[in-house]
Structures are given as C-alpha cells and as structure tokens.
mmCIF file of the N, C-alpha and C atoms, coordinates in Angstrom:
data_MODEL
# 
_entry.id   MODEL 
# 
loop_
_atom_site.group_PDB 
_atom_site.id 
_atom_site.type_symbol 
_atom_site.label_atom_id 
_atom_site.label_alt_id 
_atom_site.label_comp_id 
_atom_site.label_asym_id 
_atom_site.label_entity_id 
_atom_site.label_seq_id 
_atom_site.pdbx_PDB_ins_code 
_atom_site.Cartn_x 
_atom_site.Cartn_y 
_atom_site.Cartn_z 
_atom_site.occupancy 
_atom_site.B_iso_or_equiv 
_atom_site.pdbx_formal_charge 
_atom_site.auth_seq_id 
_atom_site.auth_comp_id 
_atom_site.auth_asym_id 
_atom_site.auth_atom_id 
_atom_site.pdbx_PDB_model_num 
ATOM 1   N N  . UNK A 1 1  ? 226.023 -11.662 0.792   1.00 0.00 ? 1  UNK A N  1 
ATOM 2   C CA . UNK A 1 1  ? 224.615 -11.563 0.489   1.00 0.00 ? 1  UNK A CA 1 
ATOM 3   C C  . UNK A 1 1  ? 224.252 -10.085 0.346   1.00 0.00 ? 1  UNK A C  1 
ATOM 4   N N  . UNK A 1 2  ? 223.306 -9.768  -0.722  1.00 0.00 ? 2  UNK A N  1 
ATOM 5   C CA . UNK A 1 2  ? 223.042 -8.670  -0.708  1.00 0.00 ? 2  UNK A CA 1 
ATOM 6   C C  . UNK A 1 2  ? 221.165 -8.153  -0.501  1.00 0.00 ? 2  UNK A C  1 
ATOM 7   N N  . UNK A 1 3  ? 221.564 -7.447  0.120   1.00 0.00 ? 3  UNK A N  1 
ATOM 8   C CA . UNK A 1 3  ? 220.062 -6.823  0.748   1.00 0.00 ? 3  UNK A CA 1 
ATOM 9   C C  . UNK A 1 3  ? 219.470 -6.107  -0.206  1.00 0.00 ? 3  UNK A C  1 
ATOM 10  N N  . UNK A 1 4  ? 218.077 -6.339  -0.991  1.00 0.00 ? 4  UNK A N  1 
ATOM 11  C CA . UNK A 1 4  ? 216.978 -5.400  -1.643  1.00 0.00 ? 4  UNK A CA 1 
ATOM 12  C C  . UNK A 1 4  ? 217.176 -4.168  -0.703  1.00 0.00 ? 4  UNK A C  1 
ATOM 13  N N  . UNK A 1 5  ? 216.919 -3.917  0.604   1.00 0.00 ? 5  UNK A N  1 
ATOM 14  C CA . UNK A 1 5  ? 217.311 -2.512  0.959   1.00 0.00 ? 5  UNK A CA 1 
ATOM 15  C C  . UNK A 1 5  ? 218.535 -1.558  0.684   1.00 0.00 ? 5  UNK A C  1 
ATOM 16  N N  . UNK A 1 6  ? 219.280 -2.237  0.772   1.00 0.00 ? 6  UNK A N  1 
ATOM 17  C CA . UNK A 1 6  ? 220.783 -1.590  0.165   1.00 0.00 ? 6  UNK A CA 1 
ATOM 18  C C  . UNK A 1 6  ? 220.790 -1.285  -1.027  1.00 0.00 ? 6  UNK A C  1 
ATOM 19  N N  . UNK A 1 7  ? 220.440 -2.183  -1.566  1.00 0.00 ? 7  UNK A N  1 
ATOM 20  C CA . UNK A 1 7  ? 220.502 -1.845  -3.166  1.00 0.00 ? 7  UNK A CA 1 
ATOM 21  C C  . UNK A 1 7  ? 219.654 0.119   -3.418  1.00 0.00 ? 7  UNK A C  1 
ATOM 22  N N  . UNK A 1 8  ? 217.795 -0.533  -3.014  1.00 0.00 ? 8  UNK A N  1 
ATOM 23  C CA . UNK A 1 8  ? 217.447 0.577   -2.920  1.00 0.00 ? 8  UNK A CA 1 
ATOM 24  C C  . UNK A 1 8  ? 218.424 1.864   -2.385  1.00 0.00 ? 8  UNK A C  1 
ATOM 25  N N  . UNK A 1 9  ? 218.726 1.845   -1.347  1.00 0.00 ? 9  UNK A N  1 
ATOM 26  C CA . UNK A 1 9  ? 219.445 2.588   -0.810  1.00 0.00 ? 9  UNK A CA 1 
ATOM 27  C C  . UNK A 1 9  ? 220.731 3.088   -0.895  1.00 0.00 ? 9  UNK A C  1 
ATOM 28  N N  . UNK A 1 10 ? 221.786 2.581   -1.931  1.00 0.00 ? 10 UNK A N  1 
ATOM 29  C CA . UNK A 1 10 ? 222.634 2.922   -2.451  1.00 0.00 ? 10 UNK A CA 1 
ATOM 30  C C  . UNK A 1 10 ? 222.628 3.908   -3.630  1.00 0.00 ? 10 UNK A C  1 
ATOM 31  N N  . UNK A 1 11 ? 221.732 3.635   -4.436  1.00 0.00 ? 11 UNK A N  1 
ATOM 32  C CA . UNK A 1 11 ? 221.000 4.026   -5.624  1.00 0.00 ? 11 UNK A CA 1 
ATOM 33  C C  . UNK A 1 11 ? 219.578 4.376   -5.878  1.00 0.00 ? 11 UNK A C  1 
ATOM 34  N N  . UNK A 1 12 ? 219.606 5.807   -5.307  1.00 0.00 ? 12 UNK A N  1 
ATOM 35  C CA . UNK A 1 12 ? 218.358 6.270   -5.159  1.00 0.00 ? 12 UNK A CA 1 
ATOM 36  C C  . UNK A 1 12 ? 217.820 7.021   -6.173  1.00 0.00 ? 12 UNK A C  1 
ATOM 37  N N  . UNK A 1 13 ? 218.857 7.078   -7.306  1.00 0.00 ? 13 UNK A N  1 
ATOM 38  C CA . UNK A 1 13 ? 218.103 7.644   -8.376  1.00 0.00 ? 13 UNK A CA 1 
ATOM 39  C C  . UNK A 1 13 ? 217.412 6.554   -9.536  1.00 0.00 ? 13 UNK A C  1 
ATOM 40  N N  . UNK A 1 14 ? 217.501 5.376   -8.873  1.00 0.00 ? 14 UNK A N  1 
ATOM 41  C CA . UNK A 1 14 ? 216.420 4.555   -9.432  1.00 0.00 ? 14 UNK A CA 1 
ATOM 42  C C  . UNK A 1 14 ? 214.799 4.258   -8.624  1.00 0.00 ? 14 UNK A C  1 
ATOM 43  N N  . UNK A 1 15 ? 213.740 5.080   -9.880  1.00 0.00 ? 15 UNK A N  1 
ATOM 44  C CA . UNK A 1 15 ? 212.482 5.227   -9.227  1.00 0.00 ? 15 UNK A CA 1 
ATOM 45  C C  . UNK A 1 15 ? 211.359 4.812   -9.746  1.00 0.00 ? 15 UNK A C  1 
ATOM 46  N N  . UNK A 1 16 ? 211.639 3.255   -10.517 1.00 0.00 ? 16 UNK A N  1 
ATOM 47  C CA . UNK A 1 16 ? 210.594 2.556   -11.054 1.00 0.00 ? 16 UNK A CA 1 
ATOM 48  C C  . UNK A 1 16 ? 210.387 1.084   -10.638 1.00 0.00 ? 16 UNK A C  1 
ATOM 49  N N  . UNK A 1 17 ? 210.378 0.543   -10.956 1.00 0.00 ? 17 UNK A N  1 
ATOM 50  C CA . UNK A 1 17 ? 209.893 -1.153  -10.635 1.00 0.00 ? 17 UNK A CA 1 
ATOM 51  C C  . UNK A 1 17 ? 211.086 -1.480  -11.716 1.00 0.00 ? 17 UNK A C  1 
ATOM 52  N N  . UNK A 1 18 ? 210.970 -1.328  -12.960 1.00 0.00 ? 18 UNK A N  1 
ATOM 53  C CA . UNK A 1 18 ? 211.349 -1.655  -14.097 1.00 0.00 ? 18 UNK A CA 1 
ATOM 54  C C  . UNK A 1 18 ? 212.819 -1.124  -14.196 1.00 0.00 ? 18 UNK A C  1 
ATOM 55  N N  . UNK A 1 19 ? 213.379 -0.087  -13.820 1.00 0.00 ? 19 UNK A N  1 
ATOM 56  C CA . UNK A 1 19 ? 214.686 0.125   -13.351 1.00 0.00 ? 19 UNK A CA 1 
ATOM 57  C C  . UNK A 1 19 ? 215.524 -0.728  -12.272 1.00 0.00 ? 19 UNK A C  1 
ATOM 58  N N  . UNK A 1 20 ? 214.568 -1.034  -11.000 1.00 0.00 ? 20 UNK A N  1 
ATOM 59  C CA . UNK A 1 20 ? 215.151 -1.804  -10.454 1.00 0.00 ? 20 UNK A CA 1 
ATOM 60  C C  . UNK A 1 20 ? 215.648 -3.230  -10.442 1.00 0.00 ? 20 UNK A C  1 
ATOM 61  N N  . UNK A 1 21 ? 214.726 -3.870  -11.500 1.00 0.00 ? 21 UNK A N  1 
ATOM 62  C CA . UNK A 1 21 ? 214.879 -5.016  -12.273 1.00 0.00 ? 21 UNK A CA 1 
ATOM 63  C C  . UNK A 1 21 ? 216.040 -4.557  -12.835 1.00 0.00 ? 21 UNK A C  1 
ATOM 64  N N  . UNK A 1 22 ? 216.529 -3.647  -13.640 1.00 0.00 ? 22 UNK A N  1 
ATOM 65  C CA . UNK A 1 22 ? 217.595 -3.793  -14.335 1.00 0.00 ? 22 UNK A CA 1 
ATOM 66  C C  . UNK A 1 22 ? 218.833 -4.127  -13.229 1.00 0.00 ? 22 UNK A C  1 
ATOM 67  N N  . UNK A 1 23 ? 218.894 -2.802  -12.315 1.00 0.00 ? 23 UNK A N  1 
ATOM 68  C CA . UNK A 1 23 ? 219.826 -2.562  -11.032 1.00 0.00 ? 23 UNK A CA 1 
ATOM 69  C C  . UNK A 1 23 ? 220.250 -4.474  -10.823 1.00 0.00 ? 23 UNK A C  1 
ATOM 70  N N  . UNK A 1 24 ? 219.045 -4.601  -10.373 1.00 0.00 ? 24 UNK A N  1 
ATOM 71  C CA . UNK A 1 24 ? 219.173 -6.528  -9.298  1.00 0.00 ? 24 UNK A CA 1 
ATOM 72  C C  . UNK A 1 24 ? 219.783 -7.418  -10.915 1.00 0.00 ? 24 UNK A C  1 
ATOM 73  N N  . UNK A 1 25 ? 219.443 -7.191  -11.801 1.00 0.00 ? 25 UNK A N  1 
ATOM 74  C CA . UNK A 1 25 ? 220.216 -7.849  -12.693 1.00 0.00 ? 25 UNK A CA 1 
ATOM 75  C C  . UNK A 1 25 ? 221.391 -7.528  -13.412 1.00 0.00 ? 25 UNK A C  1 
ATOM 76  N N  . UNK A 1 26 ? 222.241 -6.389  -12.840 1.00 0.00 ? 26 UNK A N  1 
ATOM 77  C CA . UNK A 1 26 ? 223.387 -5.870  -13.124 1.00 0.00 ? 26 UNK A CA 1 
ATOM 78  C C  . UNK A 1 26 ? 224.148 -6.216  -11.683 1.00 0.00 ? 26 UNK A C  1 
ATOM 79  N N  . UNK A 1 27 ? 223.257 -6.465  -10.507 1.00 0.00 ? 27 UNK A N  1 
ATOM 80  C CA . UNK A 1 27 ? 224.249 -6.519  -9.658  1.00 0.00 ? 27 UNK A CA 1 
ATOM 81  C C  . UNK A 1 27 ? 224.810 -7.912  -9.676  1.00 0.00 ? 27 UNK A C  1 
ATOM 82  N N  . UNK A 1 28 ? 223.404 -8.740  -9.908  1.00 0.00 ? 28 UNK A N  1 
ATOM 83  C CA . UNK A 1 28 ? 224.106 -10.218 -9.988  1.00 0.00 ? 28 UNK A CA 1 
ATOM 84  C C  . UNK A 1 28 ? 224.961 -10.468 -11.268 1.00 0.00 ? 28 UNK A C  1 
ATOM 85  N N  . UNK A 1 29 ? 225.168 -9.855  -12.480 1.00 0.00 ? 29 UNK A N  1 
ATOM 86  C CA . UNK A 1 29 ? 226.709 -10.048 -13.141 1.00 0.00 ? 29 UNK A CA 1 
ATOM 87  C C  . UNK A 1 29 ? 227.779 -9.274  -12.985 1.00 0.00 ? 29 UNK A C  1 
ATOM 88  N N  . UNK A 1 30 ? 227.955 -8.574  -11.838 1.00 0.00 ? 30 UNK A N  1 
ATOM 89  C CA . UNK A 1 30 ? 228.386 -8.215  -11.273 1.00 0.00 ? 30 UNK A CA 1 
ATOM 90  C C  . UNK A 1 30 ? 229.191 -9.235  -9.943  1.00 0.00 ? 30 UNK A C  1 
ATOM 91  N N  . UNK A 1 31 ? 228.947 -9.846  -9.668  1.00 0.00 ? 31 UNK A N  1 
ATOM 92  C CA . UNK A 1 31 ? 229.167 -10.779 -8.838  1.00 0.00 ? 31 UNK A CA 1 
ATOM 93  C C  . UNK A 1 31 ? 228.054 -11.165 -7.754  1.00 0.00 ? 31 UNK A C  1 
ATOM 94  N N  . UNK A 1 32 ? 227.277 -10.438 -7.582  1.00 0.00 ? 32 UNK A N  1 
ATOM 95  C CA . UNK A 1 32 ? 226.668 -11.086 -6.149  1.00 0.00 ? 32 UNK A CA 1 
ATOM 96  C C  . UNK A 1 32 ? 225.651 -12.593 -6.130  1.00 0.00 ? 32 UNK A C  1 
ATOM 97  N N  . UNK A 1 33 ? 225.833 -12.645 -5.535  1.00 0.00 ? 33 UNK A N  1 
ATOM 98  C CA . UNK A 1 33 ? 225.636 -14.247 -5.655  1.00 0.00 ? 33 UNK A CA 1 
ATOM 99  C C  . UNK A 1 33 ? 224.082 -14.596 -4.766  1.00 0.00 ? 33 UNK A C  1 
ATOM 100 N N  . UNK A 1 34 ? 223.881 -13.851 -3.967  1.00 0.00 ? 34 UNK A N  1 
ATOM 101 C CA . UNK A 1 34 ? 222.747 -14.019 -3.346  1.00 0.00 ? 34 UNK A CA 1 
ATOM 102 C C  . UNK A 1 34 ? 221.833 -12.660 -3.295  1.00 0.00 ? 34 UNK A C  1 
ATOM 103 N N  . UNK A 1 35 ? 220.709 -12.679 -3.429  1.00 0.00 ? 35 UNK A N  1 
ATOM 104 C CA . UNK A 1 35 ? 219.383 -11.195 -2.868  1.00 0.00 ? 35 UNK A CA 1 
ATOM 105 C C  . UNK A 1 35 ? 218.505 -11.220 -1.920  1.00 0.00 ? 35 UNK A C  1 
ATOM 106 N N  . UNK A 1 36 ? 218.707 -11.288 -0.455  1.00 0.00 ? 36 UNK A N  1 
ATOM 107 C CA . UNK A 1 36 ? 217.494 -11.080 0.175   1.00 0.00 ? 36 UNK A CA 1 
ATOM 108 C C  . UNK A 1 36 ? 216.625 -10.215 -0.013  1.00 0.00 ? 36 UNK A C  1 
ATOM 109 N N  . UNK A 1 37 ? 215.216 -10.661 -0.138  1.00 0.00 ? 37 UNK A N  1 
ATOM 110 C CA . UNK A 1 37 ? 213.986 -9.464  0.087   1.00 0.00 ? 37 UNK A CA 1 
ATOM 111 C C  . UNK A 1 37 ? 213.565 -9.411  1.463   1.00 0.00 ? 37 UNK A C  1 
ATOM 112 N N  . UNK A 1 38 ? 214.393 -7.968  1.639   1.00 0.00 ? 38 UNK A N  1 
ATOM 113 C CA . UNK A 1 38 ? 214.077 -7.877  3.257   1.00 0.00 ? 38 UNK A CA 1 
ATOM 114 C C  . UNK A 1 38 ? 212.957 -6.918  3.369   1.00 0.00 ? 38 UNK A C  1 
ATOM 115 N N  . UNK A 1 39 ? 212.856 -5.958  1.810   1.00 0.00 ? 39 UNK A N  1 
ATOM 116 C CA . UNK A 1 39 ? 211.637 -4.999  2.039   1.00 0.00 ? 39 UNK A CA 1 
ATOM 117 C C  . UNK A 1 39 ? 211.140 -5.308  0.499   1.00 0.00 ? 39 UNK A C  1 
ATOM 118 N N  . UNK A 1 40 ? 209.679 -4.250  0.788   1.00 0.00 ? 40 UNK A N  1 
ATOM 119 C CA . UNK A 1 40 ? 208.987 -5.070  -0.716  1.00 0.00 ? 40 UNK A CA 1 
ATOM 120 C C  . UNK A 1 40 ? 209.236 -3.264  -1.127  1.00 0.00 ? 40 UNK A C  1 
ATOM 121 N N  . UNK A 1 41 ? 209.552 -3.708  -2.568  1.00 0.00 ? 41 UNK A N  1 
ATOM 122 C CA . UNK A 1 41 ? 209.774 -2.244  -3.362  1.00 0.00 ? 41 UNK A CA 1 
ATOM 123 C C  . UNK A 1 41 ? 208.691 -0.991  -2.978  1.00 0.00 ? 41 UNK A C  1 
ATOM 124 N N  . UNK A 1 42 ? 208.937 0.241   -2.703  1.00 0.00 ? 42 UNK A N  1 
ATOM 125 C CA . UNK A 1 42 ? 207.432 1.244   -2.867  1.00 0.00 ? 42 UNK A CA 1 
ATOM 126 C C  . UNK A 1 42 ? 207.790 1.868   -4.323  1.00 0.00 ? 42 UNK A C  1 
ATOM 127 N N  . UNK A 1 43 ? 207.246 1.397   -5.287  1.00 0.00 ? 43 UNK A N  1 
ATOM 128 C CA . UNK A 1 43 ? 207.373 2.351   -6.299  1.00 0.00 ? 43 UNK A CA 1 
ATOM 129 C C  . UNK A 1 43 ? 206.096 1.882   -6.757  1.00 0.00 ? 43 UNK A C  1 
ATOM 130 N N  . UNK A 1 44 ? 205.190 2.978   -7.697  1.00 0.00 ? 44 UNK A N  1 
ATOM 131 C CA . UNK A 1 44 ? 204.117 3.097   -8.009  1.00 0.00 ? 44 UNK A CA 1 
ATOM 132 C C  . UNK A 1 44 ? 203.796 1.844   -9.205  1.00 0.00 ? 44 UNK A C  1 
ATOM 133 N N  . UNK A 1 45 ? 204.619 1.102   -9.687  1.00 0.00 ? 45 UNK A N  1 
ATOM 134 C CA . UNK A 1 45 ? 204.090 0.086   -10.914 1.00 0.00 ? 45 UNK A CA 1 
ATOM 135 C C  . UNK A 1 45 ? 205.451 -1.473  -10.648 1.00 0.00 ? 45 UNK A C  1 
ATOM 136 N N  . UNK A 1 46 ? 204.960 -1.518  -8.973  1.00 0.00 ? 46 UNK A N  1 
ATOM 137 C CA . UNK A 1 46 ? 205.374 -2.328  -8.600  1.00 0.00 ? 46 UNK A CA 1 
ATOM 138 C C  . UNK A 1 46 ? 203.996 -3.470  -8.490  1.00 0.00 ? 46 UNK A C  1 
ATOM 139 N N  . UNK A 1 47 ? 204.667 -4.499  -8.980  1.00 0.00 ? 47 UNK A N  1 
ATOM 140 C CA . UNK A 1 47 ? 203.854 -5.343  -9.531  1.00 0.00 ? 47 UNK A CA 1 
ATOM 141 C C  . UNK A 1 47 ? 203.363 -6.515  -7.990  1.00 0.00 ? 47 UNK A C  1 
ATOM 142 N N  . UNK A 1 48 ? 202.076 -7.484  -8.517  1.00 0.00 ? 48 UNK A N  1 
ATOM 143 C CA . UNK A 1 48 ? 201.862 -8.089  -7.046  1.00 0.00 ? 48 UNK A CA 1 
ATOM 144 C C  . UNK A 1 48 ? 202.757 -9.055  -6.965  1.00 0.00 ? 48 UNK A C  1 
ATOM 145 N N  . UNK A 1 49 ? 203.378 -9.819  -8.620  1.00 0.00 ? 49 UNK A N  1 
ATOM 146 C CA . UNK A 1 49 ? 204.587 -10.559 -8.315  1.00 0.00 ? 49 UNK A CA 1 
ATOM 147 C C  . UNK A 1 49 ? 206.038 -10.439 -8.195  1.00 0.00 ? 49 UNK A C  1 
ATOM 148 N N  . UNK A 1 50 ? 206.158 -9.149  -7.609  1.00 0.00 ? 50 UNK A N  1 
ATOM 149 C CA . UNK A 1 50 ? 207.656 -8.262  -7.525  1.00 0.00 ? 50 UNK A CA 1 
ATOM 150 C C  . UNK A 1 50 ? 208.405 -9.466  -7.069  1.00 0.00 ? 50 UNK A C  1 
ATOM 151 N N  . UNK A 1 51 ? 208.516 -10.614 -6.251  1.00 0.00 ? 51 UNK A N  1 
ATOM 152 C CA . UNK A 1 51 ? 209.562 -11.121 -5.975  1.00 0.00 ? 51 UNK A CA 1 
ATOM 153 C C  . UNK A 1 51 ? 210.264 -11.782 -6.870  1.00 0.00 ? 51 UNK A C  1 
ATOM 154 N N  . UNK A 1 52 ? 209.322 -12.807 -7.568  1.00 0.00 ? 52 UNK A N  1 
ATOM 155 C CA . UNK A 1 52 ? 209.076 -13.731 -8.525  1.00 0.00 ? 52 UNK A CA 1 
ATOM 156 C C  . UNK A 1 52 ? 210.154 -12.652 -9.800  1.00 0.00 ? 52 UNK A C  1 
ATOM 157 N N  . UNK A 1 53 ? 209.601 -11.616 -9.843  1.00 0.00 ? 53 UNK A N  1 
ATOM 158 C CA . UNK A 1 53 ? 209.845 -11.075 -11.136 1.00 0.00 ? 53 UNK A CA 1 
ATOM 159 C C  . UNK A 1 53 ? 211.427 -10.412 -11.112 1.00 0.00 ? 53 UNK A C  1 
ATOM 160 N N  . UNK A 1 54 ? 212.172 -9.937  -9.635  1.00 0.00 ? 54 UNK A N  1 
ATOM 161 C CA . UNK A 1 54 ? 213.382 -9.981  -9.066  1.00 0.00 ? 54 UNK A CA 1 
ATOM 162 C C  . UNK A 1 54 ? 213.856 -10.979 -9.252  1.00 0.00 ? 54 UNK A C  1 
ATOM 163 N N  . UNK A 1 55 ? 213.601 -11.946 -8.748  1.00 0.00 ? 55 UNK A N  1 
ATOM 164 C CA . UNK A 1 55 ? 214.508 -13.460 -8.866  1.00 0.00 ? 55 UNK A CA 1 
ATOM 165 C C  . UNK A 1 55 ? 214.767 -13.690 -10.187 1.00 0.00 ? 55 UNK A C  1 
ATOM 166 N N  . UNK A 1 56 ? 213.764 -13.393 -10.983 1.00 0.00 ? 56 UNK A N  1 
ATOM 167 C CA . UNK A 1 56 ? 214.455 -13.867 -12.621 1.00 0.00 ? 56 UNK A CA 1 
ATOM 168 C C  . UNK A 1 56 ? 215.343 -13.031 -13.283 1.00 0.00 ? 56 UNK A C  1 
ATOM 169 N N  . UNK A 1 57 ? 215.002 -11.862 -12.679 1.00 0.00 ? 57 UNK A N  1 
ATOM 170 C CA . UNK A 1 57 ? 216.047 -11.055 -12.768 1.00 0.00 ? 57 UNK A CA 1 
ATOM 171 C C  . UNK A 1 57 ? 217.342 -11.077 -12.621 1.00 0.00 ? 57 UNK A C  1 
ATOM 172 N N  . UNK A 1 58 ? 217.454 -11.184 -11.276 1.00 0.00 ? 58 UNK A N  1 
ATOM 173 C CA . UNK A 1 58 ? 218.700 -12.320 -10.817 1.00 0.00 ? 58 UNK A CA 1 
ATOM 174 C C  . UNK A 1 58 ? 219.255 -13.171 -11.152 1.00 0.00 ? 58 UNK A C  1 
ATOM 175 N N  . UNK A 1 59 ? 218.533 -13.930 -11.437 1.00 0.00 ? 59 UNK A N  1 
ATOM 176 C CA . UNK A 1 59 ? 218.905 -15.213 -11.764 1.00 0.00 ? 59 UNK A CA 1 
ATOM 177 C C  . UNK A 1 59 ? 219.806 -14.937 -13.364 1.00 0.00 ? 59 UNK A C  1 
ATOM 178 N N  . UNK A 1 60 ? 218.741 -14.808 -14.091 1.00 0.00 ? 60 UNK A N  1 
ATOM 179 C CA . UNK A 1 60 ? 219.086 -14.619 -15.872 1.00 0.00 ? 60 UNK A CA 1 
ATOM 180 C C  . UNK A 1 60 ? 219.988 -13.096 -16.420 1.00 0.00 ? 60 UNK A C  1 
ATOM 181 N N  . UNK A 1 61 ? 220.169 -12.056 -15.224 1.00 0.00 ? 61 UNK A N  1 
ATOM 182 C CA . UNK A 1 61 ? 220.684 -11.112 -15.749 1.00 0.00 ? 61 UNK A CA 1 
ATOM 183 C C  . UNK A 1 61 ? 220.503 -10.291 -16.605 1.00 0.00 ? 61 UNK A C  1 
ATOM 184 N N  . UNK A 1 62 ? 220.922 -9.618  -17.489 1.00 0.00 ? 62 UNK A N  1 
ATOM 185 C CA . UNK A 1 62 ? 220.339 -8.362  -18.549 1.00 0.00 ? 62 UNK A CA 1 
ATOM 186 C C  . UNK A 1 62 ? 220.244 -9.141  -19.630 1.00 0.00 ? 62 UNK A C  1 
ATOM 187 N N  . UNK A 1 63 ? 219.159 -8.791  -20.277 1.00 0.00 ? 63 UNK A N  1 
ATOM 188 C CA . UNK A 1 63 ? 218.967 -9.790  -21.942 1.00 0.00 ? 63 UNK A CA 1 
ATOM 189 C C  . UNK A 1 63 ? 219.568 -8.980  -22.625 1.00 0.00 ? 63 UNK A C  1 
# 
C-alpha cells in the first residue's frame, strides 16, 4: 500500500495539485495497487474534491 504522504514526500519537487495527479497516476502503472489518503494535499489549487479527483487518477492512469 502506498501512502499520499510518501509519495508527497519522496518527490518534493512536485508543487501543484495537477502534478500530483500525474505522480498518483504514474505510480499506479507503475505497479502500486493501493493509495491511502492519510494527508489532504497543501498546495494552493488543490481542489475541494482532491480525493475523488486522486482516485481517478489512480484508478485510470495517464491519458
């Protein structure tokens, strides 16, 4: 399982909302198979449905 904090925290030169969507959808074709949201993103054009909008991310991967 992989932790939204780690991620953040591995890769700190990602500093948007919209980058990190990419990140969570490169990690899951990548292999990971699961994402806990253990923290909610701080970046400035983080949206009110950030989870929702991670998970599809996840889920569907890079278009």
């Amino acid at each position: 399982m992989t932790k939204l904090s780690e991620l953040i925290i591995q890769f700190p030169e990602v500093d948007s909302f919209a980058s990190l969507e990419e990140l969570v959808a490169h990690a899951a074709e990548s292999g990971h198979l699961f994402l806990e949201f253990d923290v909610k993103p701080d970046y400035r054009d983080t949206p009110r449905n950030w989870e929702w909008k991670l998970e599809t991310a996840f889920t569907r991967g890079l278009d």
